[in-house]
C-alpha positions as CSV (number, residue, x, y, z in Angstrom):
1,X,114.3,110.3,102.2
2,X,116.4,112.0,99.3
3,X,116.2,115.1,98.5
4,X,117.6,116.7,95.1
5,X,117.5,119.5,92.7
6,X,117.6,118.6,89.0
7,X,119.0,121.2,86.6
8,X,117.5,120.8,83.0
9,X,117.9,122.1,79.7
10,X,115.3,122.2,77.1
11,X,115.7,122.4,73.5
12,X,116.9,125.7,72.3
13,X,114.0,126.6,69.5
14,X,110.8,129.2,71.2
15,X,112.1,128.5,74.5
16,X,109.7,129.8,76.5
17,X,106.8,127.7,74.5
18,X,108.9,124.6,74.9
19,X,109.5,125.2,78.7
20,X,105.8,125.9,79.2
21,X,105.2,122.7,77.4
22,X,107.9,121.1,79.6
23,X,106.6,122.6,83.2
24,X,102.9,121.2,82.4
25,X,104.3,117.6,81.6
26,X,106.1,118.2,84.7
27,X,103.1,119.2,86.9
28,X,102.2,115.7,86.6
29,X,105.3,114.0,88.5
30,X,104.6,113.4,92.0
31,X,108.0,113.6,92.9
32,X,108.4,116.7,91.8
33,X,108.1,119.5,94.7
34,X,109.0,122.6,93.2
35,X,109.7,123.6,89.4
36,X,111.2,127.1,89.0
37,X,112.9,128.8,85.4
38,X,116.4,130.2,85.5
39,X,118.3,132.4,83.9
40,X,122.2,131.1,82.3
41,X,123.0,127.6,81.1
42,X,120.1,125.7,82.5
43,X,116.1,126.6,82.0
44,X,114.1,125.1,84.9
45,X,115.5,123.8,88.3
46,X,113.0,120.9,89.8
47,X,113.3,120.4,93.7
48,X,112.3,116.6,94.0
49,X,112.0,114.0,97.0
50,X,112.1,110.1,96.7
51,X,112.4,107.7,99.1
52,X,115.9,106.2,98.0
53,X,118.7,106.5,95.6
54,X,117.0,103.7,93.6
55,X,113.5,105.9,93.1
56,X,115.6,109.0,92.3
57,X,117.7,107.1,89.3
58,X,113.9,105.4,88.0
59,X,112.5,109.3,88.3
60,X,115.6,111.0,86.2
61,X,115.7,107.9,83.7
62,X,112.0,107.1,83.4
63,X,109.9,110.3,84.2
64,X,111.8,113.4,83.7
65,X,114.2,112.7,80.8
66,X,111.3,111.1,78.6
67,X,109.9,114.5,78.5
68,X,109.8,115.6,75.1
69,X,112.1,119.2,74.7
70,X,114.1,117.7,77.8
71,X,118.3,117.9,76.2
72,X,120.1,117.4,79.1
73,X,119.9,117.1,82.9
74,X,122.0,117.3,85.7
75,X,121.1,115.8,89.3
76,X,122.6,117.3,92.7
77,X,121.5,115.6,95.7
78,X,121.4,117.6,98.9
79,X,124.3,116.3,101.6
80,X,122.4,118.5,104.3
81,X,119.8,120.6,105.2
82,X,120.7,122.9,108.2
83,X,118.0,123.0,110.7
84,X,117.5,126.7,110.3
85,X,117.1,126.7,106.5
86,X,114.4,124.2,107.1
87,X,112.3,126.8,108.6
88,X,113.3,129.6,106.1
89,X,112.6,127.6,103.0
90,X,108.8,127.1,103.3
């Protein structure tokens, strides 16, 4: 299992409209897990789960940056979760 958070810009015109129109397309991506907006050089952070590197590069190419308002993305993938964040997260 992969685990990553995806930061993403959107387009800089009535950003909060174009987000809003960005987190419903988003809604609809099952291996999204979390959406959340930011504050600074990025708009939304995703949290997302795949099964392998492979499914994570098909979800950034062929899901998320097809999004219309979507400028730019940028993909960390988690090294390690510490067993007591686990429980803290949820």
């Amino acid at each position: 299992m992969i685990a990553a958070f995806t930061l993403v810009r959107c387009t800089r015109t009535s950003k909060e409209h174009v987000c809003n129109q960005v987190l419903e397309r988003m809604k609809k991506i099952d291996q999204i897990k979390k959406i959340t907006f930011v504050y600074g050089e990025y708009d939304i952070v995703v949290k997302t789960t795949t099964e392998d590197l492979k499914q994570l590069n098909k979800f950034v190419y062929d899901n998320l940056r097809k999004i219309p308002h979507i400028t730019m993305t940028t993909t960390l993938i988690v090294a390690k979760i510490p067993r007591k964040a686990l429980d803290e997260t949820n």
